[in-house]
N, C-alpha and C positions, 0 to 999 in steps of 0.2 A: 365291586362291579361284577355283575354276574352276564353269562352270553345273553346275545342276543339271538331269538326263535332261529330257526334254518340253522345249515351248513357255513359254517365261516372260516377264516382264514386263522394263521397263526396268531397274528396280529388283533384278532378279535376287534376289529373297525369297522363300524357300520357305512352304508353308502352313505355320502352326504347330499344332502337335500338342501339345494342352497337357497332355494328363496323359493315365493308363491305369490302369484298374480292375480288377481280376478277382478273382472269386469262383471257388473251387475246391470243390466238394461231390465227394466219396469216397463212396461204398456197396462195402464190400468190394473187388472187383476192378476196380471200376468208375469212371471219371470225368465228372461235368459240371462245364464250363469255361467261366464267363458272361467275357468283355471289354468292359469300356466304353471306349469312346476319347473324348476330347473336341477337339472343332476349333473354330478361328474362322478367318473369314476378314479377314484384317487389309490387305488390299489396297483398293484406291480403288473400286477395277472388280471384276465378277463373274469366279469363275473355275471351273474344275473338277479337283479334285485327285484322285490315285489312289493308291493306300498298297498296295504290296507286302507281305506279309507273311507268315511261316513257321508251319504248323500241324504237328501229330504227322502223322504217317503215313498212320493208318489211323483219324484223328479222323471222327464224322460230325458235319457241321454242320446242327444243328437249327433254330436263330433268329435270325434278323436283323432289327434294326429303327434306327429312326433317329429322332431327335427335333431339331426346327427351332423355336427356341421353345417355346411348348405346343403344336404339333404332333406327332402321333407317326407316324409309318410305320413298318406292321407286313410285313416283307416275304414273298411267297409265292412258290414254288419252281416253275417254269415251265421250258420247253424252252430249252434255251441260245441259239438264234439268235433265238428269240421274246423273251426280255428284252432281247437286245440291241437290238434293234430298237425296244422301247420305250423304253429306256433313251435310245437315241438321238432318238427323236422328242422325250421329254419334256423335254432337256437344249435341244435346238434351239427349241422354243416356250418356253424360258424357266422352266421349272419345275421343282423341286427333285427330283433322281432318285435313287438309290444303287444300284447292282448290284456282286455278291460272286459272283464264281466259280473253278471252279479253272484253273490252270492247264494248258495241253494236254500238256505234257512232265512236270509232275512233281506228284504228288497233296500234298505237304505246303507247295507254291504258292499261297496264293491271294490274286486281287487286288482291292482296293477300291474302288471307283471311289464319289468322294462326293459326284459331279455337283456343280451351279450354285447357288452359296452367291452372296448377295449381299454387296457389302463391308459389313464389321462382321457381319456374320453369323457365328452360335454354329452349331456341329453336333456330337450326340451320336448317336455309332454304336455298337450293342450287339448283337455275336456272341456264338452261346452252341456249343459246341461237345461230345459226348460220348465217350470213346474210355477202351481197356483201358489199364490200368495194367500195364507191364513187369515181369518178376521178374528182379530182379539174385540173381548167386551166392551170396549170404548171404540170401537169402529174404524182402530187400527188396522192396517195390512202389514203382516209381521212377516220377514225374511231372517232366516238364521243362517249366518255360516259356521259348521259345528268346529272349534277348536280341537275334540278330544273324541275318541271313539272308546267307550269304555270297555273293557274283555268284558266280552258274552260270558257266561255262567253255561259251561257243556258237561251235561250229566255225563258218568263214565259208559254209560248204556249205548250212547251216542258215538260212531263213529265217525258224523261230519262235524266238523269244528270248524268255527269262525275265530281264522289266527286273531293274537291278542294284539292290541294296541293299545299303550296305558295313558294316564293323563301328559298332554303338553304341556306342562310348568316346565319345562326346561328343553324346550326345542333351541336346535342348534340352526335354524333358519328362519328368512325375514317374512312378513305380510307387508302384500299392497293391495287397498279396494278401492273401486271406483265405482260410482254409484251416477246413473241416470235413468231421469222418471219422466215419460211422456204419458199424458192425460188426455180424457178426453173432458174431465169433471178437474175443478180446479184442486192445487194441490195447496192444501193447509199446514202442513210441517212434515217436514221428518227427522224422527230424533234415535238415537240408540242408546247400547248400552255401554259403548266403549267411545273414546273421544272424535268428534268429525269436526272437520274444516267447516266452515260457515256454508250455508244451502246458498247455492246462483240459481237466481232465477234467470233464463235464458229467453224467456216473451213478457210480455206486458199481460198477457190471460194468467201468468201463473200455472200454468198447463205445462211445463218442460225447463226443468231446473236438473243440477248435477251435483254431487258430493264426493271428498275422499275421504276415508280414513286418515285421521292424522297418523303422521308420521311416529315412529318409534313402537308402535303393539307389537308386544312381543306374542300375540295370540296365545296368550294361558287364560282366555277364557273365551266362549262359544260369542260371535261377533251379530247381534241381531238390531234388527234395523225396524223401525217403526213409522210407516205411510198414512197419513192422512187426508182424505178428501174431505171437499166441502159437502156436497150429496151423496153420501156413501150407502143413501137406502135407498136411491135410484135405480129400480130394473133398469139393463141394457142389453141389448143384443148386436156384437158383432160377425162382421162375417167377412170372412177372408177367403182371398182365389183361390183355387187350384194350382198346384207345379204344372207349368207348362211342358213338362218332359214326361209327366204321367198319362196312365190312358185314360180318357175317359171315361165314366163309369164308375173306376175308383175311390178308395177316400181318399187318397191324394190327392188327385185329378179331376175331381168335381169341389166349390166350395162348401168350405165348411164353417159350418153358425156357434157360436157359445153366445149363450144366453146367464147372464147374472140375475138371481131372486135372491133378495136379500130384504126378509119381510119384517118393519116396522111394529112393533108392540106397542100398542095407544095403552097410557098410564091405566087406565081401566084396569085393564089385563094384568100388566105386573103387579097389580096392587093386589090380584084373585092366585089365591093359594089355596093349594088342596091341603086337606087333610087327614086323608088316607095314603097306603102305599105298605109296600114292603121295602126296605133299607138293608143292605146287606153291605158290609164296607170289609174291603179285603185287601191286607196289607202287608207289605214286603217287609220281612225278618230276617234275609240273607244279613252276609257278615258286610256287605255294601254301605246296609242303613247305621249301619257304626259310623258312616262318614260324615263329615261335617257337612253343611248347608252352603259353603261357602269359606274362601282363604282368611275372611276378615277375625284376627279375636276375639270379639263377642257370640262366634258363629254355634248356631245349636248343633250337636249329631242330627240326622235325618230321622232318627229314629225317635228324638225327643220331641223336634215337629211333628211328627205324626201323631204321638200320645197327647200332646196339646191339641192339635185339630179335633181328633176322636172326642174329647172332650165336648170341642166348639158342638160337634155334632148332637151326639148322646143330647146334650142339654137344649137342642135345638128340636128336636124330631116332636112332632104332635101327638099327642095321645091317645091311643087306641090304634097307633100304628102298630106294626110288625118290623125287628128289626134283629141282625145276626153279625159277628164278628169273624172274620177270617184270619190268621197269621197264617203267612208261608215263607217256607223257602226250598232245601232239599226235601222236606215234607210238608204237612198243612194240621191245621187244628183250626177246628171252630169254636165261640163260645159255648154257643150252646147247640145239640144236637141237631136243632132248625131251628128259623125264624121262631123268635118270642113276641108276645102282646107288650110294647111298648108302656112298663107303669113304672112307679117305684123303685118296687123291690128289682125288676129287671134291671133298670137304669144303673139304680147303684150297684149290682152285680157286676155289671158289664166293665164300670169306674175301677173296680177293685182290680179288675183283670187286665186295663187297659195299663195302668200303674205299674203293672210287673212286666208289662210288654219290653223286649229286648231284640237285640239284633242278633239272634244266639241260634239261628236255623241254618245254616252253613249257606249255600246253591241258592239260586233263583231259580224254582219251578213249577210255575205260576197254570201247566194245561192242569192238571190234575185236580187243585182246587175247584179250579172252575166247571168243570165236568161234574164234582161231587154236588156244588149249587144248581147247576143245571139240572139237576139227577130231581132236585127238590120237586114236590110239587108247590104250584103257585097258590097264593090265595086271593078265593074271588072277589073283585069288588076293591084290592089292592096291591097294584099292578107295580110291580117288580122294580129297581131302581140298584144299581151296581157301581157301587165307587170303587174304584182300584188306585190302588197306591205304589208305584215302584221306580227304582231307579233305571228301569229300561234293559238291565242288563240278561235277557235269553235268548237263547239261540235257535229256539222255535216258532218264531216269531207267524209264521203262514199259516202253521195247524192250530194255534191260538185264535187268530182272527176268523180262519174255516168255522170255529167252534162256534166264536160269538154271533157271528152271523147266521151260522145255522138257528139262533134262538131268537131271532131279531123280534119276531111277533109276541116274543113273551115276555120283555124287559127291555130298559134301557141301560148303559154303560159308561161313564162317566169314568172320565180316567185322567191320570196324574202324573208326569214325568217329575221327578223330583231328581234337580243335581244336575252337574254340567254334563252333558255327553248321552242323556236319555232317548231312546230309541225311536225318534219317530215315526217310525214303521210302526211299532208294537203301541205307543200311547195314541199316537191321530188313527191308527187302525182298529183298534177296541172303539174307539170313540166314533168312531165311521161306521162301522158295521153292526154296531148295538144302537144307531139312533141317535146317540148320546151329545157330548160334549168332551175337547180334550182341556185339558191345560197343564203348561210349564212353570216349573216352579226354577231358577235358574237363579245364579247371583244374588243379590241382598234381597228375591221377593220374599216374601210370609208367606206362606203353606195358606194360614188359615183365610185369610181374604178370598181367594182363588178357588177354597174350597167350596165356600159359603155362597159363594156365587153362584156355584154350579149346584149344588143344593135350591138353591131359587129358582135355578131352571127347572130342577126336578120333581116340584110342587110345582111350577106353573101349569098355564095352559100352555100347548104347542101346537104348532100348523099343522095341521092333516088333510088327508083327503085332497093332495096336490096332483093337479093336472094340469096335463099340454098342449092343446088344439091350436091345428094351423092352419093358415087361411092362404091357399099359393093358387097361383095364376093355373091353367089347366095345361095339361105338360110339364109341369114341374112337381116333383116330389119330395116329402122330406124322410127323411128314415132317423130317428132316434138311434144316440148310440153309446147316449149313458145309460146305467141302470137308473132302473126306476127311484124314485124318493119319498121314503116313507113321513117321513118325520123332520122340522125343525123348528127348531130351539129357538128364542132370543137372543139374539147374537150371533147366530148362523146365518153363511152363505151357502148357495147351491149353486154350483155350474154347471149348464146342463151343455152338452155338444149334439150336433146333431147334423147330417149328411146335405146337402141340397142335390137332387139329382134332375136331369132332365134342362129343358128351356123353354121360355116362352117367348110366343115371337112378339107382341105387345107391352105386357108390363115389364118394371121391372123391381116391382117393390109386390112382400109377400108380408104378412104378420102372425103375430103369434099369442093366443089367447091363454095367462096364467090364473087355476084357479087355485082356492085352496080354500080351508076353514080354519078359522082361528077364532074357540071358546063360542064353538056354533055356530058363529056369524060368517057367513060367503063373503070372501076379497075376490075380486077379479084387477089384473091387470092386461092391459094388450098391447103391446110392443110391435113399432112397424121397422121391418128390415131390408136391404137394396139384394136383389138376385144379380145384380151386376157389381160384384166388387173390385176394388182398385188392384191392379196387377203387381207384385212383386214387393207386395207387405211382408213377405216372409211365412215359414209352415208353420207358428208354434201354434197355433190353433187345433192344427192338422195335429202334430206330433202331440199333443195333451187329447186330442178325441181319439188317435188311435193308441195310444197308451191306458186310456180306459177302458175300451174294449179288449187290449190284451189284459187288462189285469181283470173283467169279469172272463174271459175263457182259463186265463191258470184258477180261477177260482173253483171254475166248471169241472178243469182236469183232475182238480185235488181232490174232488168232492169224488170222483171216481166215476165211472158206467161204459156202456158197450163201445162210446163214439171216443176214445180217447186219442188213436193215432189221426183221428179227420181232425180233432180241436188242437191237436200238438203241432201240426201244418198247417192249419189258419194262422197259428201263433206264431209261427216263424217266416213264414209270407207276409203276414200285415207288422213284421218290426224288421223284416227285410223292407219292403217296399217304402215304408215309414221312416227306418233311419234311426231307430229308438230301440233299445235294448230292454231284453225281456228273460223269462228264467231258462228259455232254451237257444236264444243267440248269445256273440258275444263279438267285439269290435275285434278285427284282428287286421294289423299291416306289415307288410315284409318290408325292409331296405335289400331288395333285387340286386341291386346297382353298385355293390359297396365293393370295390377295388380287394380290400386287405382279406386276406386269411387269416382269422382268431385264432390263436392255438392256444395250448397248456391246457389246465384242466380249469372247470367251470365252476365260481364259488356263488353260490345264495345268501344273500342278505333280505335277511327283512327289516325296512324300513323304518326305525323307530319313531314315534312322535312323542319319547320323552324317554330319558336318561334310566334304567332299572336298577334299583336300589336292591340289595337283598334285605329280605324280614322274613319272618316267618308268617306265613300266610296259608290257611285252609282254604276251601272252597266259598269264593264267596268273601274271605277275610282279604285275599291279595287284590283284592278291586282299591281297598281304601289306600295302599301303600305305594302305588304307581309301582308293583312289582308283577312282572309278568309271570303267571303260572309254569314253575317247571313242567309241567306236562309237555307245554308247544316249545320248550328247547330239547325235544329226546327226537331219537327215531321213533317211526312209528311202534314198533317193538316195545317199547320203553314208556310209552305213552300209558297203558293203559295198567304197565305194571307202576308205574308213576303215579297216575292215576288215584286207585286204590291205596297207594301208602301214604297221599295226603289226607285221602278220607278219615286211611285211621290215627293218622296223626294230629288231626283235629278233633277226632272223637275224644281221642285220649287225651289233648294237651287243653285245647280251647273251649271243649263243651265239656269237657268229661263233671260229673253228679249236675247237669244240668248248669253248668256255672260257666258268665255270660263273658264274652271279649275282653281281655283286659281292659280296653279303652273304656268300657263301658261300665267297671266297678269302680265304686268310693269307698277310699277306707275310712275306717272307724272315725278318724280326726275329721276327716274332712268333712264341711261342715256342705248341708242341701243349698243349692242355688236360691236364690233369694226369687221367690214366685210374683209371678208379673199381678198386677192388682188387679185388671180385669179376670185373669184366668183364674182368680182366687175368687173373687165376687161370683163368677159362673159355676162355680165348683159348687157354692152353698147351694144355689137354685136345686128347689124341687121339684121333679120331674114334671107336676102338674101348673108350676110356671110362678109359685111363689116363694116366699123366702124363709125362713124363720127369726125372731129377734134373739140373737144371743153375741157374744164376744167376737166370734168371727168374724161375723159381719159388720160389727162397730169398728174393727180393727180393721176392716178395707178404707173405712169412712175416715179414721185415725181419728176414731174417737173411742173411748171407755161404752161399756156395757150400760153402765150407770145413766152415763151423757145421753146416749139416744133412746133410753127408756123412759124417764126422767121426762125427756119431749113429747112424750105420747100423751093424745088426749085420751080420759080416762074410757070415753063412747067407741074408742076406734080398737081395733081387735091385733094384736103384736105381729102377726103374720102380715095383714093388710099394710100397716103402720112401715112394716119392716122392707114389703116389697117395694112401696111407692118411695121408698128412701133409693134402694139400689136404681130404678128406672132415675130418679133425680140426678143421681150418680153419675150412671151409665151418658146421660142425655147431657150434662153440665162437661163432664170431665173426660168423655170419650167418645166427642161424636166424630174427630176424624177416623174410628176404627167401628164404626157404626155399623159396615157392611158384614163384620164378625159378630156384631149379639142382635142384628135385625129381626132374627127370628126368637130369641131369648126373651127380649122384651116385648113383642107382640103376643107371646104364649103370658108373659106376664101380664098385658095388660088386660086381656083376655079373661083371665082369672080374676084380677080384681075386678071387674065385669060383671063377672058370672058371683061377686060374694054378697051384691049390693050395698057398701055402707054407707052409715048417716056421715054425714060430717066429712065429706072427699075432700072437697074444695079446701076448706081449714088443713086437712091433712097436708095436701100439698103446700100449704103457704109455710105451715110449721118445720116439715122437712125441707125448704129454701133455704130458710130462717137458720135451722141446726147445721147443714154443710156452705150455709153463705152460696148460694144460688140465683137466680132467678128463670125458673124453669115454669110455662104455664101448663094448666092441667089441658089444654088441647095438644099440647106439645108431646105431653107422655102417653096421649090416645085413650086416655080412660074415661 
């Protein structure tokens, strides 16, 4: 057992954290997220303890309060160095403080602080937090409650650090959820990933049901929940009042509209793929991807999923595309010095290279790459396309997303969270700001389904050219007050919010004209909405439109120019007035009231959310071992001489002649994983989409060289004969994993297309015949 971060006692006893509550309330697109946590302080002496802990992204945080006894503290949202300040004074005279802010480097950061509990002292902290619900590719509305915050990756250059919290496999406290869903579209299921009580429907519409988390999770993995509507490509606009205590004029105090676009793709469309582009896939080789995909024993390292997906890719991409390989981690390397013309000899180059791929780059640091792609020039006529691949874990997660969004007109961004605990600041934010798509790879999913998907997005066509005209009574106004929306996907929603200001004294209904383009063809939608809303719905409309707003002005600040201290007062006015925390406020409440004098001296505990094992671990390696980096148990002093002497002790011990993680060598004995048959059959494909007839390939079919040569008619030519075998294959014995060689076999069928033979129809009947099939030739598309 080694310490835990901060200052501690003799006793070396972390605060205990005895249980966790939350309430989940759903309004269609929408969530509030109350958590209760409960502490004591089980120590002799007063202490102050501080709880790291993981939110959504783009959550805003509405309410914080505390309870010490029958004491309550209600917290209020003030200038960030102004609570601290207090915060500090109240903790120094002795009296019970709480402050909740976010972190400087990454918004799904935020830290606890639960100030000066007296020994035996009880403490109940209750955040309530509100934020959109994701749309997954099957028209799911996804909610995660993240189990595990994984240690950020903080270069030693870096002097702000996000303390470390390691995986929850062994939290010493309990979970309780409780899940309720009001609709205005009927609700079709909701299911997770962890076990729930049976869904109550609570009306005969189906429109407002409630669920809990069965009892007994011990929360050792990320708790996600999956929402189904029956119309879930139904625009809608709602519109909620204003706080009756705000002034009017305000975003408060005038109501506020969010409007849902979430546009329908007619099979046409999916079915048109481009066939140009630039592909550039760039992937995470910290000592992180050493870890496994999941607890279960069959589970791959993360690192060996990605070399299978690269695969899925490589053999997927059209030809005469452009395409480039990235590894990173404490440095970067590319395949090749730019984008290459997608043939052959590239292909298998890139195979050979993807093989050796390891998890042997220490650190996650993922700006510098990307800056050197960026740096590229594009090529015309094929327009840029960026898969990223990583476990979530850095700690710069703002001037990452600054970057990508500065390029937004020159590419799209496609990104990956792989592994419990992945960042969704940094994977929905790349994915947000590049146009793109995100997706999570979490528990038992496959990497490559997920990939492939989002590669079909990246050949499709996508919506453009969206716009918003509104149609309101005279004296009534509207003011926009999301950013604008370039681009979306299939499978993407857009929420847009926007201000109503003004009255009128006749109508009381205004509309709203959506337009866009999708593969040249003009969609219009028109949506009609009430200027009179129903009173005392509650703000979370308010608090998600002005939480967008602050997060385009810190966008504005970071990016730098003359107006920084006007936009750093907007932003703390509209998350004061708001009630929503942003990167220059922060929630702070005193207990005034509190009878006792704390004396003795003040111990720091931070908050563990899982047991630390000692191992040896580099930068980057101690992510996989739930062991916290000695660095965040020193003084600051010690840190940085800390610091440095893991760097070179991972130079020397873990990478030294280029030689990869233990976890990650086989010796001599040990004999290669037995390869999965589809990824064996994908491996022979040549780049131009066919196959060749020899041994390997009869041996996917588990048949001899002989056997399926032997079947060939003597008219038909060994390559052709060879590929319409593997499509039989593929189409017979692996169509529930279809979404993975979709593009494999349309580049195949494609080609035998493009060879003209005599004798198809007989071909196919022969190759049924030799694997015992019955596959028709419209089936295989040729």
């Amino acid at each position: 057992m080694v310490n835990c971060c901060g200052l501690v006692s003799e006793k070396n006893q972390p605060v205990p954290l005895k249980s966790i509550s939350v309430e989940l309330q759903v309004r269609d697109h929408v969530a509030s997220v109350s958590s209760c946590l409960q502490y004591v302080n089980e120590e002799e002496r007063p202490l102050e303890a501080v709880f790291v802990f993981p939110l959504p992204a783009d959550a805003a945080v509405c309410h914080f309060s505390a309870r010490i006894g029958e004491q309550e503290i209600v917290a209020e949202v003030q200038d960030k160095q102004s609570a601290r300040d207090q915060y500090d004074d109240a903790v120094s005279s002795g009296q019970q403080a709480f402050l909740l802010e976010e972190s400087e480097e990454s918004s799904d950061v935020f830290k606890l602080s639960v100030g000066c509990l007296s020994p035996g002292q009880k403490a109940s902290i209750t955040i309530v937090y509100i934020i959109e619900l994701s749309v997954q590719a099957d028209d799911a509305l996804r909610f995660c409650l993240p189990a595990v915050l994984n240690p950020r990756y903080t270069p030693a250059v870096s002097a702000a650090g996000v303390p470390e919290v390691s995986s929850a496999s062994v939290i010493p406290y309990t979970l309780s959820l409780s899940v309720e869903v009001r609709s205005s579209d009927r609700i079709s299921k909701l299911e997770s990933s962890c076990p729930l009580d049976p869904l109550e429907f609570l009306d005969a519409q189906h429109t407002h049901a409630k669920v809990n988390l069965s009892s007994g999770h011990r929360f050792d993995k990320d708790v996600e929940l999956f929402l189904y509507y029956e119309n879930s490509h139904h625009p809608s606009a709602v519109v909620e009042a204003g706080a009756s205590v705000a002034e009017s004029g305000s975003l408060m105090g005038d109501p506020a509209l969010m409007i849902s676009l979430y546009p329908e793709f007619p099979a046409d469309v999916m079915s048109s793929l481009a066939s140009q582009g630039e592909f550039i896939f760039v992937v995470d080789r910290s000592g992180s991807m050493g870890c496994k995909m999941h607890h279960g024993n069959d589970a791959q390292m993360r690192i060996e999923s990605a070399r299978d997906t690269l695969l899925l890719l490589l053999k997927s991409l059209p030809m005469g595309c452009y395409f480039n390989i990235y590894g990173f981690g404490s440095r970067f390397e590319s395949f090749f010095p730019q984008s290459v013309v997608y043939s052959e000899d590239t292909m298998e180059e890139a195979l050979k290279r993807v093989k050796s791929m390891r998890a042997d780059m220490g650190g996650t640091e993922i700006l510098q790459p990307l800056k050197h792609i960026y740096s590229q020039p594009c090529y015309p006529d094929h327009p840029r396309q960026l898969f990223i691949f990583t476990d979530g874990e850095v700690w710069n997660t703002k001037e990452v997303l600054d970057l990508v969004k500065s390029h937004v007109y020159s590419h799209r961004c496609f990104s990956f969270g792989i592994g419990e605990g992945a960042s969704t600041a940094l994977i929905t934010g790349m994915a947000r700001e590049g146009s793109g798509h995100a997706q999570f790879i979490t528990g038992t999913d496959r990497m490559q389904p997920k990939v492939m998907q989002s590669l079909r997005f990246a050949l499709q066509p996508a919506v453009d050219n969206i716009s918003v005209d509104w149609s309101v009574p005279e004296g009534v106004t509207v003011d926009m007050l999301s950013p604008s929306i370039n681009t979306l996907f299939q499978g993407q929603r857009a929420l847009i919010y926007a201000q109503i200001k003004g009255q009128s004294s006749g109508q009381t209904e205004g509309s709203v004209t959506l337009k866009y383009r999708l593969k040249d063809q003009p969609v219009t939608n028109q949506l009609q909405f009430t200027l009179k809303p129903a009173e005392d719905t509650g703000l979370t409309i308010h608090r998600l439109a002005a939480r967008s707003v602050i997060r385009s002005l810190e966008l504005q600040e970071r990016a730098g120019g003359a107006d920084m201290e006007n936009i750093r007062r907007r932003i703390v006015e509209l998350s004061v007035q708001a009630g929503v925390s942003s990167a220059h406020t922060a929630f702070i409440g005193v207990n005034k009231d509190s009878k006792q004098t704390v004396k003795g001296p003040l111990l720091q505990r931070r908050v563990p959310v899982a047991r630390m094992m000692g191992a040896f671990g580099g930068p980057g390696m101690n992510k996989c071992v739930g062991m916290a980096p000695r660095m965040m148990r020193r003084s600051p002093m010690q840190c940085d001489i800390q610091s440095n002497r893991m760097r070179m002790e991972c130079d020397s011990v873990s990478f030294k002649k280029g030689m990869a993680p233990r976890m990650m060598r086989r010796s001599p004995m040990q004999a290669e994983p037995q390869k999965d048959p589809l990824l064996q059959l994908i491996s022979l494909q040549k780049a131009a989409g066919c196959w060749e007839l020899n041994a390997s390939l009869a041996a996917v079919f588990g048949k001899t060289e002989d056997q399926v040569t032997n079947q060939k008619a003597v008219q038909v030519d060994g390559s052709v004969w060879a590929t319409v075998l593997a499509l039989i294959w593929l189409y017979a014995f692996k169509s529930d994993q279809q979404v993975e060689w979709q593009f494999v076999a349309m580049k195949s069928a494609s080609w035998i297309r493009s060879q003209k033979p005599n004798g198809l129809s007989q071909c196919v009947c022969d190759g049924n015949a030799l694997l015992g099939c019955q596959v028709t030739e419209d089936m295989l598309g040729i």
